[in-house]
C-alpha positions as CSV (number, residue, x, y, z in Angstrom):
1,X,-28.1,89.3,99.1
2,X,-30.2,86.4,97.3
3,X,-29.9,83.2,97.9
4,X,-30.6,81.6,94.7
5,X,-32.2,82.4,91.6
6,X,-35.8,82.2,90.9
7,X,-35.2,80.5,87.7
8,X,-37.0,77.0,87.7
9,X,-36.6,74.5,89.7
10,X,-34.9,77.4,92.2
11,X,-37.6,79.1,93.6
12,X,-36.3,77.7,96.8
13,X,-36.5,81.2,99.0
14,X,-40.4,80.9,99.5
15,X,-42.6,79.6,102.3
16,X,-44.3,76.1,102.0
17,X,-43.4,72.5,102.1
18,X,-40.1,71.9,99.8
19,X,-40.2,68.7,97.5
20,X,-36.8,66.8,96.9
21,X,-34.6,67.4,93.9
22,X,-34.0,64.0,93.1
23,X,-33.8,60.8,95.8
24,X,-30.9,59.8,97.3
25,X,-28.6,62.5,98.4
26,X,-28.5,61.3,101.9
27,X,-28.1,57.8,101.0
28,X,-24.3,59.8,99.3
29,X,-23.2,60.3,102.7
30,X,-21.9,56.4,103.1
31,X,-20.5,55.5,106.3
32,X,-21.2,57.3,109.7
33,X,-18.1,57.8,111.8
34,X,-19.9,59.4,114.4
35,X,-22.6,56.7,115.5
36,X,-25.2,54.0,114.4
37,X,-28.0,56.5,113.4
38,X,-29.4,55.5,110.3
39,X,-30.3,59.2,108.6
40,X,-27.5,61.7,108.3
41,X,-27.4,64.8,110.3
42,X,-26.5,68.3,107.9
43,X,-25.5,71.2,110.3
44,X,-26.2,75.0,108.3
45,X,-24.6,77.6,109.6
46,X,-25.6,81.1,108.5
47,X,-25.9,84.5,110.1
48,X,-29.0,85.9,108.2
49,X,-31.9,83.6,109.1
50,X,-33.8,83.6,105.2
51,X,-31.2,81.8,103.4
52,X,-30.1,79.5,106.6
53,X,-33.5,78.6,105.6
54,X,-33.3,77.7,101.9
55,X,-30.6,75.0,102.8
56,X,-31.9,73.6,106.4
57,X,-35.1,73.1,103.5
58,X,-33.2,71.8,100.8
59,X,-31.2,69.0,103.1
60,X,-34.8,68.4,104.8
61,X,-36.1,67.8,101.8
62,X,-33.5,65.1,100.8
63,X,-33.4,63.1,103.8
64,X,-31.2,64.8,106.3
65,X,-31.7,65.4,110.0
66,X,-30.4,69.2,110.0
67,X,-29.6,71.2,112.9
68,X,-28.8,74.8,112.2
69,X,-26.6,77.8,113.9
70,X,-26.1,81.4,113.5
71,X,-22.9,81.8,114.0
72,X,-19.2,79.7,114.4
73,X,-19.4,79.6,118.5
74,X,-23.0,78.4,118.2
75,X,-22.1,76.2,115.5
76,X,-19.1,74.5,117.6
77,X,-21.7,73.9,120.5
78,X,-24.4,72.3,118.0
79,X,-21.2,69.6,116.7
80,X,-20.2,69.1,120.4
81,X,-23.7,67.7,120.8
82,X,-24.4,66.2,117.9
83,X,-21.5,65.9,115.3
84,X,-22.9,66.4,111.7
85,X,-21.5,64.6,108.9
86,X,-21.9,67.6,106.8
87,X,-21.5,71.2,107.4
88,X,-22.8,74.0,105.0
89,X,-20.9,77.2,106.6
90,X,-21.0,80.5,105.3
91,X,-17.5,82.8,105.4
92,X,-18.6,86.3,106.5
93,X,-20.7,86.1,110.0
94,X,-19.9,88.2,113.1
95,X,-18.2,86.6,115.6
96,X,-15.9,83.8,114.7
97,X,-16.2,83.8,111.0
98,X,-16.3,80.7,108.4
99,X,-12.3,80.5,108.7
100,X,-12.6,80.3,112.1
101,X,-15.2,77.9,112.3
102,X,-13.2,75.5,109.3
103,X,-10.0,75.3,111.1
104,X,-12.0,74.2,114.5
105,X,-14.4,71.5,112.3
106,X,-11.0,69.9,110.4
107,X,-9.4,69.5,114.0
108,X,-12.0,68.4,116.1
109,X,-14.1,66.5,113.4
110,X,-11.9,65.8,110.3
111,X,-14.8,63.3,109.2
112,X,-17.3,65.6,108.4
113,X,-17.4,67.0,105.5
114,X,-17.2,70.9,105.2
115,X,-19.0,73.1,102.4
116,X,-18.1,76.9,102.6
117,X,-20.6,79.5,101.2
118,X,-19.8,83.3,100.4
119,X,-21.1,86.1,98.7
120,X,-17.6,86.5,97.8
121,X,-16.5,85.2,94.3
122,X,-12.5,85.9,94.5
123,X,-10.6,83.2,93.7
124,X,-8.8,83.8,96.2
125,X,-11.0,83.3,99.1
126,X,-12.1,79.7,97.2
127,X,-8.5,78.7,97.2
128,X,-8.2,79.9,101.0
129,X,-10.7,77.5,102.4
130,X,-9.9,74.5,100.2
131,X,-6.5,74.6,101.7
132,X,-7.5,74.8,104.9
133,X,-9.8,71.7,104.4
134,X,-12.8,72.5,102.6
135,X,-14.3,69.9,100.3
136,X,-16.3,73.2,98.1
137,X,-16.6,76.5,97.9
138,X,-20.1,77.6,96.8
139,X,-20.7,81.5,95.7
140,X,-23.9,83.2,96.4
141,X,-26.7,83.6,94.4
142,X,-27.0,79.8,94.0
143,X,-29.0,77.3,92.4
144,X,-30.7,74.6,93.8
145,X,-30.0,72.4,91.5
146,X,-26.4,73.1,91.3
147,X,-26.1,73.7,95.4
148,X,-27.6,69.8,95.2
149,X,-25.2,68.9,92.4
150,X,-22.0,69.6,94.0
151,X,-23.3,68.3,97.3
152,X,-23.8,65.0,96.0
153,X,-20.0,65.7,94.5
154,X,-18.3,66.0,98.0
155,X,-20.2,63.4,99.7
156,X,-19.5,60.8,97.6
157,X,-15.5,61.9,98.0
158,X,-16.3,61.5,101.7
159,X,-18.0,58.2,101.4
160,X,-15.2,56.7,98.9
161,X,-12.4,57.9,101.7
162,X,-14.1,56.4,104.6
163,X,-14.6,53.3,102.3
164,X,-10.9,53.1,101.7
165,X,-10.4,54.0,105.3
166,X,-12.7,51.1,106.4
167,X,-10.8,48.9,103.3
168,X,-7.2,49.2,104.8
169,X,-8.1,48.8,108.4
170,X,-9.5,45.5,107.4
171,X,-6.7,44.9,105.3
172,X,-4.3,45.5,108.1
173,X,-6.5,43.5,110.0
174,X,-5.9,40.7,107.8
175,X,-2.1,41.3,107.4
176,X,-2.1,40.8,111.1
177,X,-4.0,37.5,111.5
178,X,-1.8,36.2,108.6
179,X,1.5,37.3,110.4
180,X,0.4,35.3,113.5
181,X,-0.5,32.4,111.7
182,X,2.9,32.2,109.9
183,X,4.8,32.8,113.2
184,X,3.1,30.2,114.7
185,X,4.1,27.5,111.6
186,X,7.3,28.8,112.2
187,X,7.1,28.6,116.1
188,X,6.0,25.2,115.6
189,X,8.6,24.3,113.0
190,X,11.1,25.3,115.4
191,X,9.8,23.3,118.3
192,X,10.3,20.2,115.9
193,X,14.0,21.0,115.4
194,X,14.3,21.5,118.9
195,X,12.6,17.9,120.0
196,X,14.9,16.9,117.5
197,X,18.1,18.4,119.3
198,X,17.2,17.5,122.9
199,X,16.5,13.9,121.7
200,X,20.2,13.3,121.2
201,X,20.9,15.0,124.6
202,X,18.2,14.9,126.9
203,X,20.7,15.7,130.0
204,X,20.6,19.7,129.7
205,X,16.6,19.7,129.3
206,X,15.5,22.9,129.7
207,X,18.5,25.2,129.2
208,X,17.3,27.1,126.7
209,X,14.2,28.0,128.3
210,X,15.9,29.6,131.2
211,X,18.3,30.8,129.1
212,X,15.1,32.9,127.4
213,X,13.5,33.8,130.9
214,X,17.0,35.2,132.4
215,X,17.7,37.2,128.8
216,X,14.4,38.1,129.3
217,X,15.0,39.8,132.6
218,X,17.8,41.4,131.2
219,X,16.5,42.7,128.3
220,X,13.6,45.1,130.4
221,X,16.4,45.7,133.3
222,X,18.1,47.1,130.3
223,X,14.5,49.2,129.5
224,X,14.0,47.5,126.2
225,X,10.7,47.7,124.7
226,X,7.9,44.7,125.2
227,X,8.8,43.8,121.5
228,X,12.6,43.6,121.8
229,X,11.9,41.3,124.7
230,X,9.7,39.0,122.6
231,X,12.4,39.0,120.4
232,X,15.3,38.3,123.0
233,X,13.2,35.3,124.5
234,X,12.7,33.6,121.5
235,X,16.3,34.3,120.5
236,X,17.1,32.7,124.0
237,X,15.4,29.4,123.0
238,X,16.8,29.2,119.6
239,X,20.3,29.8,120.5
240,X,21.8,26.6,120.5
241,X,19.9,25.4,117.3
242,X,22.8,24.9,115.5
243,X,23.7,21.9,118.1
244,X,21.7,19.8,115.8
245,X,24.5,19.6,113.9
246,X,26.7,18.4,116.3
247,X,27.9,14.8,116.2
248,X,26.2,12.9,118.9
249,X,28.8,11.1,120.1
250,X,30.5,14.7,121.3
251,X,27.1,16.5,122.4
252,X,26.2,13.3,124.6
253,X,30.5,12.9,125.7
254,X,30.4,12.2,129.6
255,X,33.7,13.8,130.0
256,X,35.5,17.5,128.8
257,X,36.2,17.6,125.2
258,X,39.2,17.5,123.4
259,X,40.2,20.6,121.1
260,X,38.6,19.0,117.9
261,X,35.8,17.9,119.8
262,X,35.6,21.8,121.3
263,X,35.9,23.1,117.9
264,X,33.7,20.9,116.5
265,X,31.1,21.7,119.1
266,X,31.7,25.9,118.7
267,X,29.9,25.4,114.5
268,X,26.6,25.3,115.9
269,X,26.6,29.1,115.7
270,X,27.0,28.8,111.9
271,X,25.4,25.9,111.3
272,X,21.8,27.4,113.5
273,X,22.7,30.7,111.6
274,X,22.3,28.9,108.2
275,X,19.2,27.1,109.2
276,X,17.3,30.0,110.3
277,X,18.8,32.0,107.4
278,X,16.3,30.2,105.4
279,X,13.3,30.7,107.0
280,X,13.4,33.8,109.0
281,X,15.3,36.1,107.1
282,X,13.7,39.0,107.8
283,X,14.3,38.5,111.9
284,X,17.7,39.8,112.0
285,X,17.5,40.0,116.1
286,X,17.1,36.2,116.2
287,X,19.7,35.3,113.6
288,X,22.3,37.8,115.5
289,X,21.6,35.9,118.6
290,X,21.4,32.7,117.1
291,X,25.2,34.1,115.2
292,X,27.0,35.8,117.7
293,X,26.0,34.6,121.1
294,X,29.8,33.1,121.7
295,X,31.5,36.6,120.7
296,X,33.5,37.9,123.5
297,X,33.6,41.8,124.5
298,X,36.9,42.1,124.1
299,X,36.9,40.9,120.5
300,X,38.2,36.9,121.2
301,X,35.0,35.4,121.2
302,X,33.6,33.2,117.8
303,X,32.7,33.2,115.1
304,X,33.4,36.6,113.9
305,X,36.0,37.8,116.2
306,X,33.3,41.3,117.0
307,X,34.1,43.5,120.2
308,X,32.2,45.8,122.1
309,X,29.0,47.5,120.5
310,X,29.5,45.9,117.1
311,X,28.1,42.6,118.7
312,X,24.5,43.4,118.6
313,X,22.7,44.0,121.8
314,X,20.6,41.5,121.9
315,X,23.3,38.8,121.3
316,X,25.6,40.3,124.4
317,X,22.5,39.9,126.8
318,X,21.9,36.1,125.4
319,X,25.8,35.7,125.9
320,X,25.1,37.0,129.7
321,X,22.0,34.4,130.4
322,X,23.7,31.3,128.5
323,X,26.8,31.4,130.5
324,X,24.6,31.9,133.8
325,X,22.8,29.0,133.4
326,X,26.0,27.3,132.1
327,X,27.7,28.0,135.6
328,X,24.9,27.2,137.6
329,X,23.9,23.8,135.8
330,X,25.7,20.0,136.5
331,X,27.8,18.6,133.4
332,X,28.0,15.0,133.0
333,X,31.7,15.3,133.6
334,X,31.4,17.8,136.4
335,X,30.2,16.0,140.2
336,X,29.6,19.6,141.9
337,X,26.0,20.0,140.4
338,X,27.2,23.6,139.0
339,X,27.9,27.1,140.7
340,X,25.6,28.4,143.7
341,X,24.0,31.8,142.5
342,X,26.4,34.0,144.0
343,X,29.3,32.3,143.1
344,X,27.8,32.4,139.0
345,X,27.3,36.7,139.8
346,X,30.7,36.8,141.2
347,X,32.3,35.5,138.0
348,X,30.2,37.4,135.7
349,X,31.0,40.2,137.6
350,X,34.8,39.2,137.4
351,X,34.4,38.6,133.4
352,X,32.4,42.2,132.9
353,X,34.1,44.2,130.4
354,X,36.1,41.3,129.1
355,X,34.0,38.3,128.4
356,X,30.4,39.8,128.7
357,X,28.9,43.7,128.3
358,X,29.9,45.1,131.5
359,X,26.1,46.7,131.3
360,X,24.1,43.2,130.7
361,X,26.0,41.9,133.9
362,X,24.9,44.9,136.0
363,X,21.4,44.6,134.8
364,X,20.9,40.8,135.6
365,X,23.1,40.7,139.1
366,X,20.2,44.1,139.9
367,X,17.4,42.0,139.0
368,X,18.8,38.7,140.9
369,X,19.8,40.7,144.0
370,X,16.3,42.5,143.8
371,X,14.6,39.0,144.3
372,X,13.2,39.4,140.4
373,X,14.5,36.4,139.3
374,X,16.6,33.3,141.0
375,X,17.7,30.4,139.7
376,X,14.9,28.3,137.9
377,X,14.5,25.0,138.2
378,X,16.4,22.4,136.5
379,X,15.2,18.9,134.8
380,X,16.9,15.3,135.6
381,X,17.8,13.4,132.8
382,X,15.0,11.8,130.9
383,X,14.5,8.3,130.3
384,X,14.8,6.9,127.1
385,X,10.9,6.6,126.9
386,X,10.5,10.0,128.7
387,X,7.3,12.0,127.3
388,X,7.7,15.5,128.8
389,X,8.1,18.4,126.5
390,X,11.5,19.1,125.2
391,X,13.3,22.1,124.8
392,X,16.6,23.1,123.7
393,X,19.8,22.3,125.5
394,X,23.2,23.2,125.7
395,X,27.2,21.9,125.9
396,X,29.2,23.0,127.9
397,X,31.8,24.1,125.5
């Protein structure tokens, strides 16, 4: 079968030194997935040796390194070694055929670009190997001009999908950066509430903090993923944002509070709600812990009255740390200095299935027992003047 016509300009078939078509054809072949090497590499795969020969010339000729195979097995061994950004392939070769080899090139080396050529002019067969992958279908007898032609076609659609590739990795890249740099503003915007909060009541410093490492401890005894514990931890320090709202005169009260003074107190869920309503609204794990971290398994907790598995997860393992460190922290009105650890696992334990998520409790009393976590430090009161770094506190409600 010829392998072009001996028209001009396609007298391709004969011996001697090949001059190039037209500059440039390699330069189509853009951006190199499979190393730094400046010149392109062609791979021609052909069982009968003469017309192998007319395109390992022709891609020569126009700048490409080309490698060559007679067959699909030899082919696959030639890409193992060194992966070709484009593949001419006929169909019809002993062996594994042009099928065969497609299917093995679009799985193992989806960035190269595939050209099938056949003898063949069925319709058919064309629509075959475009579905499987193939970016042409070239019949036999060919031009050289048009073989060139519909070369420089498919690898400048390889080049402008690796471009767009390359385009929205940066881009995500960019989304990224941006997303960190607005959750630090907003990190930072919290800390500034929170200064704010412990500066009317410096005497619980550092509540909230443990309260995010014990949820925190929960959350993977629980087998969360590292993303839902991010989440829980900050939740943990936000919590009690809400107490910003709270008179000072009751938050700072060195004795119990009255009933008004109680209720009064149990709006900070609300009121932190509403706050971060407005700048994260598209965190609904922290605004649910934030919300709902005083409802009460059994349905008689605040503010929404929600029992069981409607109160969301990550609010019934905040509800499990806060009260921990509740029980195991002094209160101006209270002389004993708070629970002793056991004594603070005993009464979650007690309050499991009632009060808290019978589940959270075990998962934190494992972890406590297991010697993951104890009970962290606490902070004395600060002096008026005190410079250390504030976090948020809690009442005792």
């Amino acid at each position: 079968m010829r392998a072009c016509d001996d028209g001009p300009g396609g007298g391709a078939a004969g011996g001697g030194m090949m001059a190039p078509l037209a500059p440039g054809l390699a330069d189509v072949a853009g951006i190199d997935p499979f190393g730094a090497a400046i010149v392109p590499r062609c791979l021609v795969v052909d069982d009968e040796p003469r017309l192998r020969q007319v395109l390992v010339r022709l891609m020569r000729a126009d700048g490409f390194v080309v490698d060559e195979a007679s067959g699909g097995e030899e082919a696959l061994r030639s890409m193992q070694a060194h992966p070709a950004t484009l593949v001419i392939s006929d169909i019809q070769m002993p062996g594994m055929d042009g099928f065969a080899l497609l299917r093995e090139l679009r799985a193992r080396w989806p960035d190269s670009a595939v050209v099938m050529v056949s003898g063949n002019g069925d319709v058919q067969t064309a629509v075959g190997c475009l579905a499987v992958g193939a970016l042409d279908y070239i019949t036999k007898p060919f031009h050289l001009e048009e073989v060139r032609a519909r070369l420089t076609q498919v690898l400048e659609r390889r080049r402008l999908v690796l471009e767009n590739r390359e385009y929205q990795f940066r881009l995500e890249q960019k989304v990224a950066a941006q997303a960190r740099r607005i959750e630090t503003q907003f990190l930072g915007g919290v800390q500034a509430l929170v200064e704010a909060l412990e500066a009317k009541d410096p005497y619980t410093r550092g509540h909230s903090e443990r309260v995010s490492q014990y949820a925190a401890v929960i959350a993977r005894g629980l087998g969360l993923e590292e993303h839902a514990v991010r989440a829980v931890e900050l939740g943990g320090r936000l919590h009690d944002i809400g107490k910003i709202g709270v008179r000072e005169d009751v938050l700072t009260k060195p004795a119990r509070l009255t009933r008004e003074e109680y209720e009064h107190v149990m709006t900070h869920m609300m009121v932190g709600w509403r706050i971060l309503s407005g700048l994260v609204d598209d965190r609904d794990e922290l605004l649910n812990i934030v919300r709902h971290h005083h409802e009460r398994f059994d349905g008689a907790g605040l503010p929404d009255g929600l029992a069981g598995e409607a109160i969301p997860l990550e609010a019934r393992i905040v509800a499990v740390a806060d009260s921990f460190d509740a029980m195991t922290s002094g209160r101006r009105y209270r002389d004993d200095g708070g629970k002793v650890l056991e004594e603070a696992l005993a009464e979650l334990e007690r309050c499991a299935g009632t009060q808290f998520d019978a589940t959270c409790v075990r998962a934190f009393a494992h972890a406590v027992r297991a010697g993951e976590i104890g009970l962290l430090p606490r902070h004395e009161p600060a002096r008026p003047d005190a410079a250390t770094p504030i976090v948020v506190p809690a009442v005792a409600a």
